[in-house]
C-alpha positions in Angstrom: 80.0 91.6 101.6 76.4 90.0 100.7 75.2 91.0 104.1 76.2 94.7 103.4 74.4 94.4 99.6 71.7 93.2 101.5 71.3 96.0 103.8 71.7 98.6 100.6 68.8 96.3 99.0 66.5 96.7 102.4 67.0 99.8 103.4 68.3 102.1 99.7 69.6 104.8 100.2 69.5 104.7 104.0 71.9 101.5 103.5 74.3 103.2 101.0 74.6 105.8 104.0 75.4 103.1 106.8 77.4 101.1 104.6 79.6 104.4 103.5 79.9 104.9 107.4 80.9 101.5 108.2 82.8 99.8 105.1 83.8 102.9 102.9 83.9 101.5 99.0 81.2 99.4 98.8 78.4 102.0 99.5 78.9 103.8 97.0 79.8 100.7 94.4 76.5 99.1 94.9 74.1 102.5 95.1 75.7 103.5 92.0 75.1 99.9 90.1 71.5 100.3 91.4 71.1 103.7 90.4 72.1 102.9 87.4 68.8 100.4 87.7 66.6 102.5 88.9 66.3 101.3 92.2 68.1 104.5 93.7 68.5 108.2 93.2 71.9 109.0 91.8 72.4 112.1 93.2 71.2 111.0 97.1 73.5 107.7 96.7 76.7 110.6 96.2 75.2 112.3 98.7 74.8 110.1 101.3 77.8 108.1 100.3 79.9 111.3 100.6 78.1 112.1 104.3 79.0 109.0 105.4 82.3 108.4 104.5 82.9 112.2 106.0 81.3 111.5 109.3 83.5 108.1 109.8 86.9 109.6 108.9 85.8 112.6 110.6 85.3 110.9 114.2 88.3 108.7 114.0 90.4 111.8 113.7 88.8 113.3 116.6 89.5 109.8 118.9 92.6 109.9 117.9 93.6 113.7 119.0 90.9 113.8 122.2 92.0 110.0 123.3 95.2 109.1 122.3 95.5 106.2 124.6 92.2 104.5 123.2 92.7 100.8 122.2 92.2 101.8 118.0 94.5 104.5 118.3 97.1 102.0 119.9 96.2 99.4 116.9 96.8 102.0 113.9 100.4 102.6 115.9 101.3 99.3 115.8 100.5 99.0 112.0 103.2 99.3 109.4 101.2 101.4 107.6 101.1 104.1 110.2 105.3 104.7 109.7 104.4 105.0 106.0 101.6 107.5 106.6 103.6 109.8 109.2 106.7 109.9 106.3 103.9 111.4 103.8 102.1 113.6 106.6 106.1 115.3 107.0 106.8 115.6 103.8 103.0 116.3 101.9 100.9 117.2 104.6 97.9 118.6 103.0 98.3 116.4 99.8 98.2 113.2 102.1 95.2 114.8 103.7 93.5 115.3 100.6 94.8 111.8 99.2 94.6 109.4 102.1 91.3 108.3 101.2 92.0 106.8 97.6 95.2 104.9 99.1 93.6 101.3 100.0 93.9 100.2 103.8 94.6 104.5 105.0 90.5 104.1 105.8 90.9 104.1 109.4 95.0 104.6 109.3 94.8 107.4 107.3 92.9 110.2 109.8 94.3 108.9 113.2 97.5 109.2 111.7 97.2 112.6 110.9 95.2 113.2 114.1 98.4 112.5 115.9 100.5 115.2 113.6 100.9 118.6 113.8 98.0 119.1 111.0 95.3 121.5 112.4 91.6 120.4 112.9 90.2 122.5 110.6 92.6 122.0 107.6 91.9 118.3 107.9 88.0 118.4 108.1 88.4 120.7 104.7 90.4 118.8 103.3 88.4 115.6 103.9 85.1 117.7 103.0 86.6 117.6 99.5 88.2 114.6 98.8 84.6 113.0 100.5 82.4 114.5 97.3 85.4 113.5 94.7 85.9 110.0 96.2 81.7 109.6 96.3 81.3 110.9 93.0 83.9 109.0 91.3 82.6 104.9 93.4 79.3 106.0 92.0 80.1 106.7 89.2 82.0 103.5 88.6 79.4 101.4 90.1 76.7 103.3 87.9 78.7 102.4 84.3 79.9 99.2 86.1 78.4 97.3 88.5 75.5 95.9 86.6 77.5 94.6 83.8 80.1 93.4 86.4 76.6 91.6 88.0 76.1 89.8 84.9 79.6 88.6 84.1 80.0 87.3 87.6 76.4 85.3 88.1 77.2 83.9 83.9 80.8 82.4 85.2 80.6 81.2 89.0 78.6 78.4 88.4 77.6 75.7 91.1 80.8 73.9 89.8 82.8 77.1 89.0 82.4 77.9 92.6 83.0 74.6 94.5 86.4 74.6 92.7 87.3 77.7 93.6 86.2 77.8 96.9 88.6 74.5 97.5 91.2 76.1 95.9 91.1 78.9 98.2 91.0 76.7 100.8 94.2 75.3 99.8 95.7 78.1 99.0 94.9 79.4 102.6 95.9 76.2 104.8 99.3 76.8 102.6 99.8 80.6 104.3 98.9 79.4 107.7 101.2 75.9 107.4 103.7 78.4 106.3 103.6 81.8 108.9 103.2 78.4 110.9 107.1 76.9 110.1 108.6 80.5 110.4 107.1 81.5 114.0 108.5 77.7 115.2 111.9 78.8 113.1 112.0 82.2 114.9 111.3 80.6 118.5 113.9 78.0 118.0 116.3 80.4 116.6 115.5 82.6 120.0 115.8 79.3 121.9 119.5 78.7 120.7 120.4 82.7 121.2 119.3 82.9 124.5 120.8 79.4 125.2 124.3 80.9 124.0 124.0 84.0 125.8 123.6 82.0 129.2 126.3 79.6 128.4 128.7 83.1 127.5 127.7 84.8 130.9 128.4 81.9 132.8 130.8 82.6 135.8 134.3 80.7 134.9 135.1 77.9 137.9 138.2 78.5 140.0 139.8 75.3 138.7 139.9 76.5 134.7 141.0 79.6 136.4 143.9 77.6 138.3 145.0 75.9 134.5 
């Protein structure tokens, strides 16, 4: 995240644009907190924020209904999230359309989901023209009234010593996941072992001499 801050900082409201287009959230987050400032243009960080958010979700539905057999439309169908999505798209069609884009992790999900559905092309990019400006205008917003006091707050706690502690704690925490999904892959392959052991011992031919008995 600091390199993307770092872009916005270099290149203002061009980098609220290219952040929008690439990350989503934080583009608008950090123009608004600089807005607010007065570093940035309010009004061009919703803007552009809203441009770029359109133009990403906009393409992504369009791979997904001109190439379905491209390599991110076969990783968004192998996604959990992409069952959930198609249950909403039968159900709420047009509402998931409109909503998709506040529901964390539908970013990319989200429109080649509904690319592959019976939604039309041009109810979609409505749809996604509106909840663009609402999701732009509310980021900014938050970042504007915010971001700078969440700036402050942040820089005042995470102290040098603050942060080493933290950071080893994370640390821990993460070799404890990956010890963990660790012990349950070796549990599922030795489970698999024993099943496919028992299913060769089962479909064994029977000898003619326990046949004879």
């Amino acid at each position: 995240m600091s390199g993307l801050h770092h872009l916005i900082h270099q290149y203002g409201h061009l980098g609220v644009f290219l952040v929008a287009f690439v990350e989503g959230e934080f583009g608008p987050l950090v123009g608004g907190a600089l807005a607010k400032l007065g570093k940035l243009n309010p009004v061009l960080v919703v803007l552009l924020s809203w441009a770029g958010a359109f133009l990403s979700t906009t393409m992504l539905f369009f791979l997904g209904r001109w190439r379905r057999e491209s390599k991110i439309v076969h990783k968004v169908t192998d996604k959990r999230a992409f069952a959930l999505a198609l249950k909403w798209i039968d159900r709420h069609p047009r509402l998931f359309c409109f909503g998709y884009r506040f529901v964390y992790g539908m970013r990319i999900v989200g429109p080649i989901t509904i690319s592959l559905s019976h939604v039309p092309w041009r109810v979609f990019v409505l749809l996604n023209l509106l909840n663009g400006i609402v999701w732009a205008v509310i980021l900014t917003a938050f970042g504007w009234f915010v971001g700078p006091h969440l700036a402050r707050a942040v820089a005042s706690w995470f102290t040098p010593e603050r942060f080493t502690i933290a950071s080893v704690v994370a640390l821990g925490a993460l070799l404890i996941v990956i010890a963990h999904r660790a012990e349950r892959s070796a549990a599922k392959k030795r489970a698999a072992a024993i099943e496919a052991d028992q299913a060769s011992q089962s479909a064994a031919p029977i000898s003619p001499a326990s046949t004879a008995d």
